[in-house]
C-alpha positions as CSV (number, residue, x, y, z in Angstrom):
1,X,147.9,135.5,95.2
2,X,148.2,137.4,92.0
3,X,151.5,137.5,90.3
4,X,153.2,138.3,86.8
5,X,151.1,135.5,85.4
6,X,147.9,135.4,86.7
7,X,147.6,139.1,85.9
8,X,148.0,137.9,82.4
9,X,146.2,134.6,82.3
10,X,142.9,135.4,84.0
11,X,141.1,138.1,81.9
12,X,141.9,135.5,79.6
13,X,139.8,132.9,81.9
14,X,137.6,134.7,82.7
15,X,136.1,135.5,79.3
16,X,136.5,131.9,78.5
17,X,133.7,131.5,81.6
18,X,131.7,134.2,80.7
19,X,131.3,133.5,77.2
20,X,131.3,129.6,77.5
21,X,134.5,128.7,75.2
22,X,135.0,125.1,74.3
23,X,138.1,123.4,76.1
24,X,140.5,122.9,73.8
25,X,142.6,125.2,71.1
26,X,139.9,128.0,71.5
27,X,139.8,128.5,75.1
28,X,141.9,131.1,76.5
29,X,142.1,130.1,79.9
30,X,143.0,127.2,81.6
31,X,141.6,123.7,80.7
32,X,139.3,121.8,82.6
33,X,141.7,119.3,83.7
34,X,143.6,121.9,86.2
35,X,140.6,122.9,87.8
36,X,138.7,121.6,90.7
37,X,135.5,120.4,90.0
38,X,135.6,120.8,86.0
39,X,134.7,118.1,83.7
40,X,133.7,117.6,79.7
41,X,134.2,119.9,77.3
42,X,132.7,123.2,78.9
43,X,134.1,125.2,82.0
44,X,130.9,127.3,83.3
45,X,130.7,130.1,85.3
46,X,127.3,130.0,86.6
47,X,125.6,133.0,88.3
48,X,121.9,134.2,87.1
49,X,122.0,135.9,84.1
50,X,117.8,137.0,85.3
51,X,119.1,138.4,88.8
52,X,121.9,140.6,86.7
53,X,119.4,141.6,84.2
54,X,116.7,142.4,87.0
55,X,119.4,144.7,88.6
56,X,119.9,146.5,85.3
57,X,116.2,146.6,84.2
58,X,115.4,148.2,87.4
59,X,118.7,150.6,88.3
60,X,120.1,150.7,84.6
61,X,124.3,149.7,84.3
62,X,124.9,151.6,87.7
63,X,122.7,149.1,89.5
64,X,124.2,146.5,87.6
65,X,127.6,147.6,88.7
66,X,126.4,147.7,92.1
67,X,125.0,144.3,92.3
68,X,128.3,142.6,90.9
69,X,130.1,144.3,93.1
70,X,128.0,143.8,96.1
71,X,128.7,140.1,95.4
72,X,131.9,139.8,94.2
73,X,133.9,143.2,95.5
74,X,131.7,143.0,99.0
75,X,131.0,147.3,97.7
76,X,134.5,148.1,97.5
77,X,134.5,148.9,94.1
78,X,136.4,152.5,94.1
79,X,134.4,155.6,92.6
80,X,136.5,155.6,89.9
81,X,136.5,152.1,88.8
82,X,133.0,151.9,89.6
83,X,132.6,154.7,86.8
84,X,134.4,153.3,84.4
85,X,132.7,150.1,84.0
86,X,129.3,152.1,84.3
87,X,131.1,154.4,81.0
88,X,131.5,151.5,79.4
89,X,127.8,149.7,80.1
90,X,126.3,152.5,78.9
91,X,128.2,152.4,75.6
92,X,126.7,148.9,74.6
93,X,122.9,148.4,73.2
94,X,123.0,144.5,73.4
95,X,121.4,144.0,77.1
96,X,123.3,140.1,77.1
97,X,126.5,142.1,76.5
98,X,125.9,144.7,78.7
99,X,125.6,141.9,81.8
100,X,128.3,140.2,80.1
101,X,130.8,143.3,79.6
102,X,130.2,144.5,83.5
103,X,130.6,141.0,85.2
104,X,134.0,140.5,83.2
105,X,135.2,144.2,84.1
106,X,134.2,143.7,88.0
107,X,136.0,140.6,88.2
108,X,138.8,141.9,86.0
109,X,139.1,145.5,88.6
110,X,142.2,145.6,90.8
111,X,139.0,146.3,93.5
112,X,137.9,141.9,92.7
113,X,141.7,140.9,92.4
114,X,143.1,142.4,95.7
115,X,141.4,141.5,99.1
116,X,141.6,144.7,101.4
């Protein structure tokens, strides 16, 4: 359930994941002691950096948009989310940040954070 706090906490998380913070002082998010599964000093979100890449490669940042959201929104991203992340893909020339910058706005959306 999201609340007052999570809504605060997770981007926070989640870029910790994404970007592969140390535990400790310099991660954002929560430490690996308080989640399930966690262990050392790394917290990893792992999900194929070459299947991402493929999608962009072959359908530019709107099929990259569309294959995080096919995985993590089940496609309902709305039109105008959808856009926005696909505005801001296209305004980044590093191709690691552009896979990067998507998956953390998909999982950031309202669409990823409320089940319908």
């Amino acid at each position: 359930i999201t609340n007052e706090t999570n809504a605060v906490t997770n981007p926070n998380y989640f870029y910790g994941l994404i970007y592969n913070l140390p535990a400790g002082g310099t991660n954002p998010g929560p430490q690996p002691s308080n989640i399930a599964g966690a262990s050392g000093n790394f917290t990893k979100l792992s999900i194929s950096l070459t299947a991402a890449t493929s999608a962009y490669t072959s359908g530019g940042a709107t099929g990259l948009v569309d294959f995080y959201d096919r995985i993590f929104c089940s496609h309902q991203l709305s039109t105008d989310t959808r856009n926005a992340i696909i505005t801001a893909v296209n305004g980044i020339t590093d191709n690691t940040e552009k896979v990067r910058t998507a998956l953390y706005l998909v999982i950031n959306s309202p669409d990823y954070l409320i089940q319908r």
